[in-house]
N, C-alpha and C positions, 0 to 999 in steps of 0.2 A: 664411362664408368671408371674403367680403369686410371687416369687424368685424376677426377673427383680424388680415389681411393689414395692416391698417390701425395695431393695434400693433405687428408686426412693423417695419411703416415705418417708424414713429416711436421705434421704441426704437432705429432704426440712424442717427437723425440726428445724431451727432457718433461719432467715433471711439472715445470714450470709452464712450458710451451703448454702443454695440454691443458692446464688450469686455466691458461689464458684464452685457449680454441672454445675448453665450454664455454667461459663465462661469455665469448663472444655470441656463441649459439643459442645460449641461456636469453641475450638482448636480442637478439633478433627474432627470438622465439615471443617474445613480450612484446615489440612492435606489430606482431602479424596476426596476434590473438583477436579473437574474435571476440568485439564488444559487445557489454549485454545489452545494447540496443539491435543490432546484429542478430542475436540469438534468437529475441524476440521474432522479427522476422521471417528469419528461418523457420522457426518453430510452424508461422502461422502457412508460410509456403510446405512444409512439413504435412498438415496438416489436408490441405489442400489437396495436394497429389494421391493422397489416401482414399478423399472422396472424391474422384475421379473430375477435380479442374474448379471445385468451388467450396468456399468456405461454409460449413454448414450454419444455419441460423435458422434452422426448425427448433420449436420448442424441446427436442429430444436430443439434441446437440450439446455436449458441456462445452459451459462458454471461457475454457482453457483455451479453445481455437483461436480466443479473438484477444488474447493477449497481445498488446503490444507496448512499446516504451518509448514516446517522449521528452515529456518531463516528470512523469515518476520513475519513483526510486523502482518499480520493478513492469506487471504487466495491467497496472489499473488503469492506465490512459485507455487501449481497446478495451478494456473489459466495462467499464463507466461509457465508452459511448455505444456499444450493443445495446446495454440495458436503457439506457437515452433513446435510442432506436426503437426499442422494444413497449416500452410504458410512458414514452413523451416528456416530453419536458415545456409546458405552456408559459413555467413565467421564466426560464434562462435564468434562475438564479442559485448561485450556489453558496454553501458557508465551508469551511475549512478552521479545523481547530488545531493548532502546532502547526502550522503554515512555514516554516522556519524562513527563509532568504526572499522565498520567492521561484528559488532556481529548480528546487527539482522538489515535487509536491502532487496533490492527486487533482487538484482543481486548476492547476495553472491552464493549461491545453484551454479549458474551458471559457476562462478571462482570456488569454492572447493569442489565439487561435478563433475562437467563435464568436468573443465582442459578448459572452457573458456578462451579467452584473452580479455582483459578491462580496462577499464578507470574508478578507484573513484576520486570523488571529493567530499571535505569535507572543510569547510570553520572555522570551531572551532580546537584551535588548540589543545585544550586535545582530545578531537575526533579523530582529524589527526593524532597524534602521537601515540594511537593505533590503529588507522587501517595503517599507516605505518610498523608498527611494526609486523603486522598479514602478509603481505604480502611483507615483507622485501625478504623471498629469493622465493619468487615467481617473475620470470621473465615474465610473460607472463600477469601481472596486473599492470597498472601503477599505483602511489595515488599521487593525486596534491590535496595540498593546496591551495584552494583558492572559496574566494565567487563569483559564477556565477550572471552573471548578464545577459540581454539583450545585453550589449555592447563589452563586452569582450567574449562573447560563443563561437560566432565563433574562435576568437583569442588562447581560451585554448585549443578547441578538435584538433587547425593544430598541435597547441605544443605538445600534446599527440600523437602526431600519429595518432590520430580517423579515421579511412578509412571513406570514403563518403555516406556507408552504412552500418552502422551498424545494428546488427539483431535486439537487445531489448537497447529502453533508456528509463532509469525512473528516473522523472525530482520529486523530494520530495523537495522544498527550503521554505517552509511555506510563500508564499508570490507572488513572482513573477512571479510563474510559467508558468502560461498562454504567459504570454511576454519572457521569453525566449523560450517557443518553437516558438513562432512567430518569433523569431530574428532568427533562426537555416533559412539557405538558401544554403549553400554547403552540410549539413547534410540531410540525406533523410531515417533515420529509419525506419527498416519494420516493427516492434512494440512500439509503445509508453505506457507504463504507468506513469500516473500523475496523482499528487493528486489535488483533489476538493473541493468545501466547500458546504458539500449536507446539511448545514441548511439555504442556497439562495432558493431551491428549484429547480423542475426541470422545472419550464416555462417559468423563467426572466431571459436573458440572460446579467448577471451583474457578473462584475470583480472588485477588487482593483486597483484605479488610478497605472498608472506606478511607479508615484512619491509616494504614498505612501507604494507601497513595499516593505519594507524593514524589519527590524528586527522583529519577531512575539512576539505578548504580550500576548501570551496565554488565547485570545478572543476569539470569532465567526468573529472578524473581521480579512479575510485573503482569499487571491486565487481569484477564481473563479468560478463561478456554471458551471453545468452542460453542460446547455444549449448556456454558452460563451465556451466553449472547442470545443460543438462540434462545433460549428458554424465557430470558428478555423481550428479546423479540414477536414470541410468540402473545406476549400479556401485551406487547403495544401493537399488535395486527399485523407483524412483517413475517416473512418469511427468507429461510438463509437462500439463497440463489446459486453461489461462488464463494469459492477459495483459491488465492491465486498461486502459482507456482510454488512462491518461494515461502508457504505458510507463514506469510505474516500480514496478511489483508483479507477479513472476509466483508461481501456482499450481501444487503438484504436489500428487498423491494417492498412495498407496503402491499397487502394482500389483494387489494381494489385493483390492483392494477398490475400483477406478479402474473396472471395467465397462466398457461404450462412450463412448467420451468424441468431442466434436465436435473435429475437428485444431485447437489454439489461433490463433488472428491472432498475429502477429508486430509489434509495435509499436516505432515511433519515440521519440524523443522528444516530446511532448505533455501538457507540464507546466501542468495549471492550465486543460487542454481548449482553451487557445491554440496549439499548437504551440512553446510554449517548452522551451528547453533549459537545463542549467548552461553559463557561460562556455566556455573551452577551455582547457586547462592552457598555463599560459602558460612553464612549464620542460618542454616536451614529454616526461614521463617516459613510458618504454616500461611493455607490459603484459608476457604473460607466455603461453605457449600452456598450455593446459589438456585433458586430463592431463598 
């Protein structure tokens, strides 16, 4: 200790030296951080040691425990295949809307890991052209170009092939989302995840005008709360399931096949497991009440 204390001294003897000790500490401190795939883990060993040596998967268990991360952006890789686990998946087929690269997305795990067959859609075209590119000689994953809309959804998943039921769709379009699941009517998914705008909160049941969804400006103005999905949900026969960590993905299951499910947590914003949020729209546009 004393040794340690001793270079600490001495690296703080001029102003300069010490700016340069943090900034050294500052870097080492940033190699050794623990990445959010990391966390994940921990989380679910976290979890584990509480009920004494196993991860709970009774229907009374919130399925927070089974969060894990590796190719999505947060804990929808576990949490998609509990409920896979839980209400089956007969045909392996999944759709995915804003797919972006390919590299880190809610369906991937399922195409390159399990030999799923599927549909990306990705509406950027540097985006498209590598997730094209990643699943070029994969036969069994379609990738179409193109921005989904309400109007055209049904239109692309006949062009794709999309069977009538597919097992998992996760609709990510920063914007319209809520309305095109609502437009889906030949489509009858047994798991949906979609993303929400959990800084609405969870008791105003408020959307983005249809007309105004369109391109995201990387506000807090976008989507949908909460309480407008499920209330969607509820007119198409699903039920919300999950919310994951970092309030920007919820889960629903179609009612046929949802069983006992633990009541969801309600989340905040918590972007990044920081409590981060997007900015605030700085043209206060109004939402929309839902239905």
């Amino acid at each position: 200790m004393q040794c340690g204390a001793g270079i600490v001294f001495a690296a703080m003897r001029t102003p300069a030296a010490a700016r340069s000790f943090l900034r050294r500490i500052r870097l080492s401190l940033q190699r050794t951080e623990t990445t959010p795939r990391d966390v994940y883990l921990a989380l679910t060993e976290l979890v584990r040691r509480h009920a004494g040596g196993e991860v709970p998967a009774t229907p009374e268990a919130s399925l927070t425990a089974h969060e894990l991360r590796v190719f999505s952006q947060n804990g929808e890789d576990g949490v998609i295949a509990e409920l896979i686990a839980r209400c089956g998946a007969p045909g392996r087929y999944f759709v995915e809307f804003g797919a972006g690269d390919g590299h880190e997305n809610n369906c991937a795990a399922l195409a390159d890991l399990l030999g799923w067959s599927g549909a990306f859609l990705e509406a950027d075209e540097a985006l498209f052209a590598a997730l094209e590119a990643k699943y070029a000689a994969n036969d069994s994953v379609r990738t179409v170009m193109a921005a989904v809309t309400p109007q055209n959804v049904e239109g692309l998943l006949a062009a794709a092939g999309v069977p009538a039921e597919p097992d998992v769709l996760s609709v990510d379009v920063d914007g319209a989302d809520l309305w095109i699941w609502r437009a889906l009517e030949r489509h009858r998914p047994r798991i949906v995840v979609i993303e929400y705008n959990s800084a609405l909160g969870g008791g105003d049941s408020l959307v983005q005008p249809a007309g105004q969804a369109g391109q995201w400006d990387n506000t807090a103005y976008y989507g949908a709360s909460i309480a407008a999905l499920t209330s969607l949900a509820g007119e198409k026969g699903y039920r919300l399931a999950h919310t994951e960590l970092t309030g920007t993905n919820a889960f629903f299951v179609r009612e046929d096949l949802a069983g006992e499910l633990a009541p969801p947590v309600l989340r905040g914003p918590n972007h990044f497991l920081a409590g981060g949020g997007h900015r605030p729209d700085p043209l206060g546009r109004a939402y929309e009440q839902y239905p």
